[in-house]
Residue, then its C-alpha position, 0 to 999 in steps of 0.5 A: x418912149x426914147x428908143x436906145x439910139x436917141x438915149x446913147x447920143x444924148x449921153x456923148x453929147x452931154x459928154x461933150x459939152x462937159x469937155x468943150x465947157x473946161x476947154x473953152x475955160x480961161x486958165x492960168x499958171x503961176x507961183x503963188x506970191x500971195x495967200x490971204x484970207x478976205x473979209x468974207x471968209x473966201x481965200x485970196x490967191x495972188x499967181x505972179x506969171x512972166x511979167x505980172x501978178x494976178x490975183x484969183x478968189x477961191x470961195x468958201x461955198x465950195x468945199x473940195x475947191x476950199x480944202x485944196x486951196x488951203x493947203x497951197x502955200x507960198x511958192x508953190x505952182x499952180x494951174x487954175x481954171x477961172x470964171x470971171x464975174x464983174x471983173x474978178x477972177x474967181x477959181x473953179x479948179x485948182x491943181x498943183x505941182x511938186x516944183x516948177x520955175x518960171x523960167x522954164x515956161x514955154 
């Protein structure tokens, strides 16, 4: 039987690892340039950053991720956490803001 002490240093470890996985996350921000739908029915951001564009997947599979993304539209800024697979570049979380411009990024 776990004793209460081995029970609380598991919770704030798990706690931990749940922060420490979306700080290691590669993330981005951007103005949205481009909006589309793919063949397959997943929606296809393009971000343009200082010097280039960038383009991020958000997956139907996921509903919340799904919903959000579809009420980004052109010219509006957002911050995106990625994951990377077989070289694209796909959304796990998506946050957006009301007015940003790119000159003003630091």
């Amino acid at each position: 039987m776990k004793s209460e002490d081995h029970k609380r240093a598991l919770s704030v470890l798990k706690k931990i690892v749940v922060r420490e996985k979306w700080r290691k996350m590669p993330k981005m921000k951007g103005e949205v340039v481009e909006k589309n739908l793919t063949k397959s029915g997943n929606i296809k951001l393009v971000l343009k950053q200082k010097e280039d564009d960038c383009t991020v997947y958000v997956l139907k599979r996921n509903k919340n991720l799904f919903g959000e993304a579809g009420k980004v539209r052109k010219g509006d800024f957002v911050h995106v956490a990625l994951r990377t697979h077989l070289g694209k570049k796909y959304c796990t979380k998506i946050t957006r803001q009301k007015e940003q411009r790119l000159d003003s990024w630091v």
